[in-house]
N, C-alpha and C positions, 0 to 999 in steps of 0.2 A: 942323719936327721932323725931325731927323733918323732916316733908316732902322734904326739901333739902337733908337732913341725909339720907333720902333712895335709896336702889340699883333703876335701872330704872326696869318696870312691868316685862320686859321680862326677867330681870334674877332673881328678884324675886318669879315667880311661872313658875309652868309647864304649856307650852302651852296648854292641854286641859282647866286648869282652868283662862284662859284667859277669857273676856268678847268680847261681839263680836265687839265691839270698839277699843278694844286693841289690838284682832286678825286681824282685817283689817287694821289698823295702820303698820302692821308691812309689809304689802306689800308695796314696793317701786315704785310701778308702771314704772317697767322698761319694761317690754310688751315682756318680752323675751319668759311666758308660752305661751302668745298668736302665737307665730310663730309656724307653720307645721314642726313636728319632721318625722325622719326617723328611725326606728329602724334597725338593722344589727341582722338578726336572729340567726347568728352561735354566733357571739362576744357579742352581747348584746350591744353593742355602741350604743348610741341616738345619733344622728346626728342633728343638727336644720336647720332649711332652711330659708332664708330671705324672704321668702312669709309669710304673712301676716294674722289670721283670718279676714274673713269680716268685721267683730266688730272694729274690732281695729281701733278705730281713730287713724292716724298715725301722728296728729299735735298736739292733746293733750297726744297720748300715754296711753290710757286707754281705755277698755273696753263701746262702747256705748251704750249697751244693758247692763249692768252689770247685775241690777234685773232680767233680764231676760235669760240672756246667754243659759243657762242648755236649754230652754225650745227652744231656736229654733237654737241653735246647739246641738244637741242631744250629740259629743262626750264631750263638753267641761266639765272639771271636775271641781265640786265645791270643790276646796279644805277644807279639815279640821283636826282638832286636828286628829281625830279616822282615815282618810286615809292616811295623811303625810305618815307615812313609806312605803307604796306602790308606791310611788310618786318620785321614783328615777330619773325620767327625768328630774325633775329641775333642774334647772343648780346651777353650784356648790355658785356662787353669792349670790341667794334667799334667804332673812333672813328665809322661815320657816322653810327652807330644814338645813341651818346653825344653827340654833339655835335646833333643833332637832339631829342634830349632836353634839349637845354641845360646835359649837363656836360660836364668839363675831358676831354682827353684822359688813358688812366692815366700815371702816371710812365714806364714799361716803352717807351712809343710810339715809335719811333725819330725822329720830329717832334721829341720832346724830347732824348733820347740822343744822336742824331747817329749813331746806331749799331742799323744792322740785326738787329744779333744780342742787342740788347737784347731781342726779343722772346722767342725762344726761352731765353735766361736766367731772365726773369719765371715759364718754366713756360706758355708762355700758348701755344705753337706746335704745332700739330694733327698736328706730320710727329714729336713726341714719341712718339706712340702708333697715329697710322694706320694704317690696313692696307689695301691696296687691294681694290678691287671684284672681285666674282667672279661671274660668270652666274649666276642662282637661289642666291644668300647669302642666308642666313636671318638680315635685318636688327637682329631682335627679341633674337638671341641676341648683336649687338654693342653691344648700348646700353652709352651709357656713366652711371656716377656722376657726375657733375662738377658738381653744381648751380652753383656760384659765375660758371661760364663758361658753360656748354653747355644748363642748362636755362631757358628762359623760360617764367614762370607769370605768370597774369593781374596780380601784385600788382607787377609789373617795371613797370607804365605802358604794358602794352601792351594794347591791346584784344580 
């Protein structure tokens, strides 16, 4: 078979047996994990808010600190193959969150584009509307609207 003849990697193998080039591939850098979520303790609803991490470059839309995130923000999570499932706040968008549910990547993805700025075209990139962090921000007063993207509710498949 040849290499055009093949499915693309990620529906080829299971995300743990990804390489770590092909797992970071699959982030779109759309900067939506980097926004301060809110959880609803009774409902379980994540809520997102348009504040910002520090980190977030909000003109490139990705992480500044990347290599180093975890280590001087203590909550940020490095995501991976082994904690994906615990991981239900991502929003419903995220190819690792979608492809670990077992759907396609969206059309927008740059995996399929070829093109980075497909994302922010789609409407789907978090540095649209961001705003960054501020000492003692009153989080509750940035929530966003956005169900389609930014809310997960128990009926998303997540637990």
């Amino acid at each position: 078979m040849k290499r055009s003849d093949r499915r693309p990697f990620w529906e080829e193998r299971p995300l743990h047996r990804l390489s770590e080039e092909e797992w970071e591939s699959l982030c779109d850098r759309c900067g939506l994990c980097c926004l301060h979520k809110l959880e609803d303790s009774d409902s379980g609803e994540v809520w997102y808010t348009r504040a910002a991490c520090r980190l977030l470059d909000l003109e490139a839309c990705r992480c500044s600190r990347y290599e180093h995130r975890s280590r001087i923000i203590p909550d940020c999570i490095t995501l991976t193959p082994e904690n994906l499932p615990q991981q239900d706040w991502l929003p419903p968008s995220c190819a690792y969150r979608r492809l670990y549910l077992g759907l396609a990547l969206p059309s927008w993805h740059p995996l399929l584009t070829g093109r980075s700025e497909s994302v922010r075209e789609a409407g789907i990139s978090a540095c649209h509307f961001a705003i960054p962090e501020e000492p003692g921000m009153d989080l509750e007063a940035e929530l966003l609207d956005w169900p389609a993207v930014c809310r997960r509710t128990r009926q998303d498949g997540a637990s």
